[in-house]
N, C-alpha and C positions, 0 to 999 in steps of 0.2 A: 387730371381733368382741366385744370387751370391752362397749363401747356395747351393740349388740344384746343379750349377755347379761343386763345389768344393768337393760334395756326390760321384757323379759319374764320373767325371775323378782323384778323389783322388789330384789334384794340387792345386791351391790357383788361384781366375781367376786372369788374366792378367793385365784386365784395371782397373785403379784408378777410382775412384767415382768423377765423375765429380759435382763441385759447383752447389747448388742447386739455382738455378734464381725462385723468386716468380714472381705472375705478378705483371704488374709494372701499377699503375693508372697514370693518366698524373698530377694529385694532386703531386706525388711521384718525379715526376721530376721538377728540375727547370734547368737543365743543359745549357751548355751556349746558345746553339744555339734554343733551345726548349723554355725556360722561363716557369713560371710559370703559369699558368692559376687558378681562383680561384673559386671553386662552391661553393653549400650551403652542399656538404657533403651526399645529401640523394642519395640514390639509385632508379632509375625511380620506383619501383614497390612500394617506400616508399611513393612515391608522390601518383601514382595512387588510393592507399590503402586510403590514407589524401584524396582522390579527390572523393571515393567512400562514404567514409565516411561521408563528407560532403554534397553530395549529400542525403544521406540515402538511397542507393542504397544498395544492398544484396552483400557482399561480396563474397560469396560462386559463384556470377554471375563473379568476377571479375577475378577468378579462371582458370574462362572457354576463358576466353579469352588471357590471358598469351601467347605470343610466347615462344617458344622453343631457348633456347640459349644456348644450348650445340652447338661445332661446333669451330669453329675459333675464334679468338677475333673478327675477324670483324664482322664474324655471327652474334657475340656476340652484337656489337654495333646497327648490324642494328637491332635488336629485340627491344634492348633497344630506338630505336630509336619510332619503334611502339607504343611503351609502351607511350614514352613522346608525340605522336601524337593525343593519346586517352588522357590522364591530360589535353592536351592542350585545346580539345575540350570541358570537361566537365568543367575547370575553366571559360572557357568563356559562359558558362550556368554557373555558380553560378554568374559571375559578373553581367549578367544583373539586379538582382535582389537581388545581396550581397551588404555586408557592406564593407566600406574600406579597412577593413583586407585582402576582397578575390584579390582587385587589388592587393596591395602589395606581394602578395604568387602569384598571377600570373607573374609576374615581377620576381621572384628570378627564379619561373619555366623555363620562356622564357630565362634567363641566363643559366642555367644549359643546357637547349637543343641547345642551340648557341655551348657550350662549345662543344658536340659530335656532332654537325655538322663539326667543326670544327677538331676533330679528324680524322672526315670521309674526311676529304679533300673537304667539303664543302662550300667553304671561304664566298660567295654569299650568301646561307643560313642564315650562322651564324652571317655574318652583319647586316641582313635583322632582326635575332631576338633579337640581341644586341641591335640596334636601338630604334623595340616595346619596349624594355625594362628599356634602359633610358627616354623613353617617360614619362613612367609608373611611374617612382620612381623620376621622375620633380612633373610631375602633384603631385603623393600623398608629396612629400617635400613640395607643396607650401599649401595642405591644415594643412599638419604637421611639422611646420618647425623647430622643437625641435626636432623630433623623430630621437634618436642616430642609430637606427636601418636601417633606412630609409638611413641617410647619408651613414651608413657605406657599404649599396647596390647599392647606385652609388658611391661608390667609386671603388669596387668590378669591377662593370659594366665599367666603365672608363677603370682599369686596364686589363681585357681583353680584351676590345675591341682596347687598343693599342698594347697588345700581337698580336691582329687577323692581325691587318695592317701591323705589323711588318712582318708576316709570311706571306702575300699578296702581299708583295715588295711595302708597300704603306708606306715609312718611314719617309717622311712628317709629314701626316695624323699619325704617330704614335707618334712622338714628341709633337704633337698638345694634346692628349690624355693621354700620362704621365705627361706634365705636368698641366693639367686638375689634375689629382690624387694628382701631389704633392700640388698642391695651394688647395685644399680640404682640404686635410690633414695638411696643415700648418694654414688655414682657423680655423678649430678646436683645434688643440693643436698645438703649437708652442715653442719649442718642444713638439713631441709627446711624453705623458710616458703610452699612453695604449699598452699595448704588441701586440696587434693586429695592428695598426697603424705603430705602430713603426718595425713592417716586411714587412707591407704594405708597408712603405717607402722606407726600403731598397731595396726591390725585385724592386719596380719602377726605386729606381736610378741604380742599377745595370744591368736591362731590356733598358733604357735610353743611356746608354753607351752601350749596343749593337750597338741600331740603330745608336747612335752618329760613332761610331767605321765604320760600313756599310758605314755611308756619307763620311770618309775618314776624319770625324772632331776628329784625334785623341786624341791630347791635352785634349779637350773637353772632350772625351770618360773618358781618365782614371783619371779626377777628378769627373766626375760625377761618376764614380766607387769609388772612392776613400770615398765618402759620404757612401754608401754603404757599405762598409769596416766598418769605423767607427762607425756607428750602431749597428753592430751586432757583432763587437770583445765586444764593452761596453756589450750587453747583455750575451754576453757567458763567457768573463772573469772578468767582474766587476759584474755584475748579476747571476753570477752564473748557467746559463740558457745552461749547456753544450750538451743538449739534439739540441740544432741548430749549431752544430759544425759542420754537412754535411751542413748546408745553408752557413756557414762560408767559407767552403772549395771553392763553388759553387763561393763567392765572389773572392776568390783567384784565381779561376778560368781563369774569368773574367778581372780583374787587369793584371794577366799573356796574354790572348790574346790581349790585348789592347796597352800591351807593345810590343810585337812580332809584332805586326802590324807598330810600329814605328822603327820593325827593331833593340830591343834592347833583343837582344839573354838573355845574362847573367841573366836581369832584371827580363827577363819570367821565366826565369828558376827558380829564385827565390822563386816567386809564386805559379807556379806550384809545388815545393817541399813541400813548408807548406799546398798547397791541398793535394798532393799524400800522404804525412804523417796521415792527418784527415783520408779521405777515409781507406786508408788501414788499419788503428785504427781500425775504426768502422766496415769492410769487415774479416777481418783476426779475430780482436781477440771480437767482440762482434756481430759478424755474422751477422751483415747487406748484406747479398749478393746482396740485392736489387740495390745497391750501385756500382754492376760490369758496369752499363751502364755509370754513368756520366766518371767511373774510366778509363774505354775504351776510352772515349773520350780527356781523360786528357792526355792517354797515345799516342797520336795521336800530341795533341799540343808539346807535349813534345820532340815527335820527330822532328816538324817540326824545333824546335828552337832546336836542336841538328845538323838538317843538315843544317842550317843556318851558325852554326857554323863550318861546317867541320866536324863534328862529324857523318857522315851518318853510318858508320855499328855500331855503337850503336843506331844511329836512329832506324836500321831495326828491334833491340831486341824488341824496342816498338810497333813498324807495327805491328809486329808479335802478340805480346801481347792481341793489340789492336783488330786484326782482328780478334783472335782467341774467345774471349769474343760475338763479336760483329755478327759475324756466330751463335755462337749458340742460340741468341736472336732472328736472322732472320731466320734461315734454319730448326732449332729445334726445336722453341717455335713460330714459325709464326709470328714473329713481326714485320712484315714489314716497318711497319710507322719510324721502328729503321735502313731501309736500306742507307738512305744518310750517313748517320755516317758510314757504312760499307766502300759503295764504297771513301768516303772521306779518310779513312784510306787504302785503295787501292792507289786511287795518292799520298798518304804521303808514300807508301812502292816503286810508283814508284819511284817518285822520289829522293829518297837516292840512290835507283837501279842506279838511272843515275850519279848519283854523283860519283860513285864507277866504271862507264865503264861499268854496266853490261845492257846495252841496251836492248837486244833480251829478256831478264825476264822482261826491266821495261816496253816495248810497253805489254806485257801479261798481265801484273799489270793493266795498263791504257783499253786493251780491257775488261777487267773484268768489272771495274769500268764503263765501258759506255756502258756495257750488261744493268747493274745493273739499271742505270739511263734512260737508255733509256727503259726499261721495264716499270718504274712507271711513264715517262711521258705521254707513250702511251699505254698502260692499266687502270692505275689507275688516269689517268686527271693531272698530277703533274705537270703542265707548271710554278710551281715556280721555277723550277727545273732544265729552260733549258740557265739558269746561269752557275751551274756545271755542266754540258753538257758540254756547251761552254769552261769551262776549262780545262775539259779529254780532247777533241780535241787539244788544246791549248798545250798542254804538250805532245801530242804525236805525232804534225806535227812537235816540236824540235826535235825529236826522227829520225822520217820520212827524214825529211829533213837534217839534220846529215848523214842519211845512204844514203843518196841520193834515197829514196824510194816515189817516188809521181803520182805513179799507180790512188790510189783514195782520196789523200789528195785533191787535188783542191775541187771536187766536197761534199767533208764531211765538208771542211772551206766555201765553197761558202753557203750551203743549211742551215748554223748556223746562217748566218750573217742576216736576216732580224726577225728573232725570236730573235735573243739578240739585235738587235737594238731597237725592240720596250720594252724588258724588260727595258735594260736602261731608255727610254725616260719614261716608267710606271714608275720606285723606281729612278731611278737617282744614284743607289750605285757605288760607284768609282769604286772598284775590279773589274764590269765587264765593265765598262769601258775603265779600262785597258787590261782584257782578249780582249777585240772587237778591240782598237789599236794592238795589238798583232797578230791579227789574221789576219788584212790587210798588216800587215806586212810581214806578212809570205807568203799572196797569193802573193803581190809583188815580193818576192824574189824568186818566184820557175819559174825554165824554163818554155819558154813559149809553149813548146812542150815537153810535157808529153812524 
């Protein structure tokens, strides 16, 4: 198209070739907020094929039943979702009458379709097959209690399913479940030196210090990171293994928000530098572009520990940065599931805005942001979601209330308060705890005649 342009109006076109984004598998991320989740790697029509096979059914019948997965990703997932509906039915016709083998391959199955339930914002679901699925791989550990294989899928299973609780607001239940993974893995090798284990461990302690981070246990957070660190700089500069320098970054991450959480600017910034340097390495000069999303995000932390510091109109370079990446994930490429990171770098651009006096753009920022949120709680089911809800509102009744503007603030902080009350009492996480002190604060303070 460029060529053609440049044919007939004889000029050179205008716009620059925008960075090319692949899609991004949820294997591909481990970003902070995301974590990792971990499958067996097959593709559902890989399994189906294996499940056909098995049966000795005619493949050329399996053909005919394919859904159609062109269309959006989500299209995409729910096809595949078909796909794993039909494995799921015909494993359970081999199990009646298979060998042990077919349990255990049923069991990784029911892992993997946990895992795109759980993309699909299916939380319920994917507990419900997480569950069958430790079932599965108890029972077959106690008739196989040497099989490394076996161990290392509930380990697997363990680790997602305290990813799932984490993203559930069930962070209890998630603490209970990594450390389920680490006493496995310490159960086994002590230290681990299988390479597989030994990321398993770090992804857990680093995963672990989220949630620790959420309960407001922060001390706790950045040593249990700090583990996590330690693992993987040994593997990538004393093992030589520098193909996990973005998992390194990801821990640096990590470390940086856990410090900002306690409030120690300089400390984050740190951290985040020696990630922003990794990513950009691997982004700029060895074309990882895949790499723009966790980098978006970095660039969002980075500013909030910038307007910590007073430093808001170089915070906003990053907003900027940030939001620009983080649009064309969502608006361009349809990637929805990527839009809390969007509107989250909307309040990080509000509020620098507000730092600087520039009010009338930061309430524009903050309505943006609770378009954005309030869309996927009430379209797309996302009531984990109405935590950040409750903090757009929260940031933009200081706003309101500054201007002396409280036309429909009463009624936007009134109709919050019994949906994060019960978040709270579901996850217990401190921050919104504090947003909910905050918020009665605020309806306190406002006259009592509108």
């Amino acid at each position: 198209l460029t060529d053609i342009y440049q044919k007939i109006t004889n000029t050179d076109y205008p716009r620059t070739k925008p960075v090319s984004i692949k899609r991004i598998s949820e294997n591909d991320l481990t970003n902070d907020k995301q974590g990792s989740f971990i499958g067996s790697g097959k593709d559902p029509r890989d399994w189906l094929e294996k499940a056909f096979l098995l049966a000795g059914w005619d493949l050329g019948e399996m053909k005919k039943i394919l859904p159609d997965r062109t269309g959006s990703v989500k299209h995409q997932k729910l096809a595949d979702l078909e796909i794993y509906e039909e494995c799921v039915r015909i494993y359970n016709l081999l199990c009646e009458n298979g060998s042990d083998d077919r349990f255990d391959e049923t069991g990784r199955l029911l892992n993997d379709k946990a895992l795109l339930h759980q993309q699909l914002n299916d939380f319920s679901g994917a507990a419900i097959l997480f569950e069958k699925a430790l079932e599965i791989f108890k029972n077959q550990l106690h008739k196989k209690p040497d099989s490394d294989v076996l161990q290392a899928d509930l380990i697997r299973c363990y680790a997602n399913k305290a990813l799932l609780s984490y993203h559930s607001g069930e962070m209890n239940e998630a603490i209970v479940h990594h450390d389920q993974v680490i006493q496995l893995i310490q159960e086994k090798q002590n230290p681990p030196v299988d390479e597989t284990l030994r990321r398993t461990l770090a992804r857990t302690y680093m995963n672990k210090g989220l949630v620790l981070r959420e309960l407001g246990k922060h001390e706790e957070a950045v040593e249990t990171i700090n583990n996590a660190i330690t693992i993987v700089e040994r593997m990538v500069f004393e093992d030589g293994r520098h193909e996990l320098a973005d998992y390194l970054a990801r821990t640096y991450l990590s470390k940086g928000n856990a410090l900002l959480y306690r409030h120690e600017q300089e400390k984050a910034l740190e951290f985040y530098r020696k990630a922003l340097n990794i990513w950009e390495r691997l982004i700029y000069q060895e074309g990882k572009t895949h790499l723009m999303l966790p980098l978006a995000i970095l660039y969002v932390n980075y500013a909030s520990a910038l307007i910590g510091m007073e430093k808001s109109r170089d915070a906003l370079i990053f907003c900027d940065q940030s939001i620009e990446i983080l649009k064309r994930f969502v608006e361009t490429h349809g990637r929805s599931e990527f839009a809390p990171h969007l509107f989250t770098a909307m309040i990080c651009k509000g509020d620098a805005l507000c730092k600087l006096d520039q009010t009338e753009v930061a309430l524009t920022r903050y309505d943006n942001a609770k378009l954005i949120c309030e869309r996927l709680i009430e379209k797309e089911g996302r009531y984990e979601l109405i935590g950040q809800l409750a903090t757009i509102l929260e940031r933009k009744a200081r706003v309101l209330i500054e201007l002396k503007r409280y036309e429909t603030l009463r009624s936007e902080l009134t109709n919050i308060i019994p949906s994060l009350e019960s978040e709270v009492q579901r996850t217990g996480r401190k921050e919104l705890k504090q947003t909910l002190s905050l918020i009665h604060n605020h309806l306190q303070n406002l006259p009592s005649n509108d």
